[in-house]
C-alpha positions in Angstrom: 7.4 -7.6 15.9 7.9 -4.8 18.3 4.8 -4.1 20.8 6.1 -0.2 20.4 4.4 -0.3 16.6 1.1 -0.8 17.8 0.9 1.8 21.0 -1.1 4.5 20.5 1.3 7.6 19.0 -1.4 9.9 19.0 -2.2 14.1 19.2 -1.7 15.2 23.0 -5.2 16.6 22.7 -6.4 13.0 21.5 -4.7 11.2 24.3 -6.4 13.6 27.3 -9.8 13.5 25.4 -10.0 9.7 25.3 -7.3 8.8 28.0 -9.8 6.1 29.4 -10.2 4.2 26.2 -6.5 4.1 26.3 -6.7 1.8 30.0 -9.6 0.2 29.3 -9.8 -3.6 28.6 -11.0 -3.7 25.6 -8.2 -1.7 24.4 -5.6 -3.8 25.8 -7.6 -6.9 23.9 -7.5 -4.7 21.0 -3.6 -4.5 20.8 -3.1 -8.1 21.7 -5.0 -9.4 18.6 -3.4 -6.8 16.5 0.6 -7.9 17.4 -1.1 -11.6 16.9 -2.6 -10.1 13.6 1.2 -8.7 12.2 2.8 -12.1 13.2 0.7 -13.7 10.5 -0.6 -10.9 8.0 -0.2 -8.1 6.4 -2.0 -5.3 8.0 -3.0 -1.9 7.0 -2.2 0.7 7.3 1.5 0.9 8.8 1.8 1.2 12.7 3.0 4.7 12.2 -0.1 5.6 10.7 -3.1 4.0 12.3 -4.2 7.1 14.6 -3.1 9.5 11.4 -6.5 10.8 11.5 -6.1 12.2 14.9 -2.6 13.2 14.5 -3.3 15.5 11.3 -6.4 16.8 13.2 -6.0 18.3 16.5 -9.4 17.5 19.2 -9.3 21.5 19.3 -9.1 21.7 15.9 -11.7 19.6 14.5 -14.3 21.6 12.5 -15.7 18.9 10.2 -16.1 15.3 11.1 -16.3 13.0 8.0 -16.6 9.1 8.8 -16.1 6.2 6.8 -16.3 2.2 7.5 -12.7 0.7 7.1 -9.2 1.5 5.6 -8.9 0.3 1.9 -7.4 -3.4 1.9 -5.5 -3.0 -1.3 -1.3 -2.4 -1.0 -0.3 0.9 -0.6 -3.9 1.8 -0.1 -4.8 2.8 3.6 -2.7 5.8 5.0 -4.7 6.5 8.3 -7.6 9.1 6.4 -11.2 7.3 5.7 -11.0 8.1 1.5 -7.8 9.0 0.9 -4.8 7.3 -0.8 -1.7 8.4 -1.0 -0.4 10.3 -4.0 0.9 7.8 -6.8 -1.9 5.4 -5.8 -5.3 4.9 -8.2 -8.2 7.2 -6.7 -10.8 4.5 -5.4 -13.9 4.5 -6.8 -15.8 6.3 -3.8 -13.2 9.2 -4.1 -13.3 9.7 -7.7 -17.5 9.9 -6.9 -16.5 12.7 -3.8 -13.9 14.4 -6.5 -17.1 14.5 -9.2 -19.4 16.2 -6.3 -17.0 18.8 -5.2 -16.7 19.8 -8.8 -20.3 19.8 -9.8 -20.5 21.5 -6.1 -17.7 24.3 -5.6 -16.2 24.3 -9.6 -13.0 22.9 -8.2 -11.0 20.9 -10.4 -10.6 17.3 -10.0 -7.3 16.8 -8.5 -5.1 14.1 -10.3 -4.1 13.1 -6.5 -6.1 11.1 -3.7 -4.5 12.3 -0.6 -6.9 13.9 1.8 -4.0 15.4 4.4 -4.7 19.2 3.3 -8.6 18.4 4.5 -7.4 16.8 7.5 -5.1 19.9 7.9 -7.2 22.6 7.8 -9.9 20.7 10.4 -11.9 17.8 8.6 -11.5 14.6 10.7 -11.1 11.9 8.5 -12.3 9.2 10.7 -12.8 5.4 10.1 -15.0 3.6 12.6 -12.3 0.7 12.2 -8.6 1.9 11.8 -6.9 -1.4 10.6 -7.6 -4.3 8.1 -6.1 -7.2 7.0 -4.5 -7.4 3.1 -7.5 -8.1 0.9 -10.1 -8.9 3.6 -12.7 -5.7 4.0 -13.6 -6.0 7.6 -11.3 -8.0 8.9 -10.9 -6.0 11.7 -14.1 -5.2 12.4 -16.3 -6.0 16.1 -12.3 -6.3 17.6 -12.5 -2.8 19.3 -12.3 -0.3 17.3 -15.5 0.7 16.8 -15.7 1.6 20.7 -12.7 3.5 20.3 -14.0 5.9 17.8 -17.4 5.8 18.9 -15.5 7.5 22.5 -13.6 9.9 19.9 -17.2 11.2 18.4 -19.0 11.2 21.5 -16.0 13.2 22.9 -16.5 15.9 20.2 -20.3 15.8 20.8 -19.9 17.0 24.5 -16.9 19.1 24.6 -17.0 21.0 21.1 -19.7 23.1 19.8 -20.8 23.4 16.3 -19.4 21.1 14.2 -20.2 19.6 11.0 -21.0 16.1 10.6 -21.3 14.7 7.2 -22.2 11.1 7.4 -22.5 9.0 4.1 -24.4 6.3 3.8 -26.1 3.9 6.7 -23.2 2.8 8.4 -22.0 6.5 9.2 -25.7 7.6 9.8 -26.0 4.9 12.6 -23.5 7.3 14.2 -26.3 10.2 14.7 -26.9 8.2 18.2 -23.6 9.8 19.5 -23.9 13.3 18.6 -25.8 16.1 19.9 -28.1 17.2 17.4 -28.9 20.4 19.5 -25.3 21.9 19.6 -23.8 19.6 16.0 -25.0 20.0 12.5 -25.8 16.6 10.6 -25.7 16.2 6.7 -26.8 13.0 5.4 -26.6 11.6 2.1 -25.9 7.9 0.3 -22.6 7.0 0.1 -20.4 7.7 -2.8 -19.6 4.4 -4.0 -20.8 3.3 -7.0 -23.4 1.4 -5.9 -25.5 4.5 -4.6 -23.5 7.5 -5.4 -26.5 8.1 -8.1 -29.4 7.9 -5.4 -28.2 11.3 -4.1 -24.9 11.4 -3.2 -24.4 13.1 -6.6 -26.2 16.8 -5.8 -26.0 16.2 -1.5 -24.1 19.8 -1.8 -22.4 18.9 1.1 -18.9 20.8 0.6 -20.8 24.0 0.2 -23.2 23.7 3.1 -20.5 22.8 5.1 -18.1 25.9 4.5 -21.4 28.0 4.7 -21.7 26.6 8.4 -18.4 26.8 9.0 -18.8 31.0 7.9 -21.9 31.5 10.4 -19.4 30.9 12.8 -17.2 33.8 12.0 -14.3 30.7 11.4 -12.3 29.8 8.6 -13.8 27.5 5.9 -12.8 25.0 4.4 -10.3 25.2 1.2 -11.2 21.6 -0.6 -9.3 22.0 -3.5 -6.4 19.9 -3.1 
């Protein structure tokens, strides 16, 4: 494998905001065990998309920040957005419980598609706190330095943007408040959308509606989440 399929192609705006990540240790250690990681595994999602996130979303353009935990682990899964598949792939279960709340939310039909790139488009950083996995292993890749590299990548939005919308599902992305600036960033909180406790508020959170009507205060424009 080459070493040019895991350095960072990533947004211009990306690469000034978090240009010390890039040099630090850490983040040499992280590409090391991820060339070790391709000599013996499958890993997901393809080289060309692991920083997709950042590449579909502009730094200047971010107006929503969504997080989620790790890529999906299944083949054909992961494409570089926390939720999204690509088109031709089953919706996960989480997605099909965020495709029920935006309908019950905003009336907008539930698409027969998972992929997330018109979100990511128009300004919603879909953002994974890990951005590669192992085939089949859920968290393989965790504690190997990721998660300081988009910790930087929030905590760079929390200083040098104003008013954006953070909308943090479930404990792991709530854990995240520590990094943002509560007095210039909006937070909304609710369970995640999985299964497991979509149905302890998740289901009603509103979130796609109090977002856009955030994003309007501003005088910008909102969000268009049908896909």
């Amino acid at each position: 494998m080459k070493e040019t399929e895991v350095k960072p192609v990533i947004d211009e705006s990306w690469r000034e905001a978090l240009k010390d990540e890039f040099n630090a240790d850490y983040f040499k250690a992280l590409k090391l065990f991820l060339l070790e990681e391709k000599k013996k595994f499958r890993v997901y999602p393809p080289g060309s998309r692991i920083f997709a996130a950042f590449n579909h979303t502009p730094f200047h353009k971010v107006k929503v920040v969504l997080l989620g935990q790790d890529p999906y682990h299944g083949p054909g899964q992961a494409h570089g957005l926390c939720f999204s598949v690509n088109k031709g792939i089953p919706k996960p279960p989480s997605l099909i419980n965020i495709f029920k709340e935006l309908h019950a939310d905003l009336g907008i039909r539930v698409p027969d598609h998972g992929n997330l790139e018109s979100w990511a488009r128009q300004g919603v950083l879909l953002l994974n706190a890990t951005l590669t996995v192992r085939e089949r292993q859920a968290g393989s890749h965790q504690n190997k330095g990721w998660e300081q590299f988009t910790d930087a990548a929030i905590s760079a939005l929390s200083e040098r943007r104003e008013s954006l919308i953070f909308m943090l599902w479930g404990s792991y992305a709530q854990a995240k408040t520590a990094l943002i600036d509560l007095t210039r960033h909006h937070v909304l909180k609710a369970p995640h959308p999985s299964p497991l406790s979509a149905s302890r508020g998740f289901f009603g959170c509103g979130h796609f509606s109090k977002a856009n009507k955030l994003i309007r205060e501003q005088g910008v424009q909102e969000i268009n989440w049908s896909l």
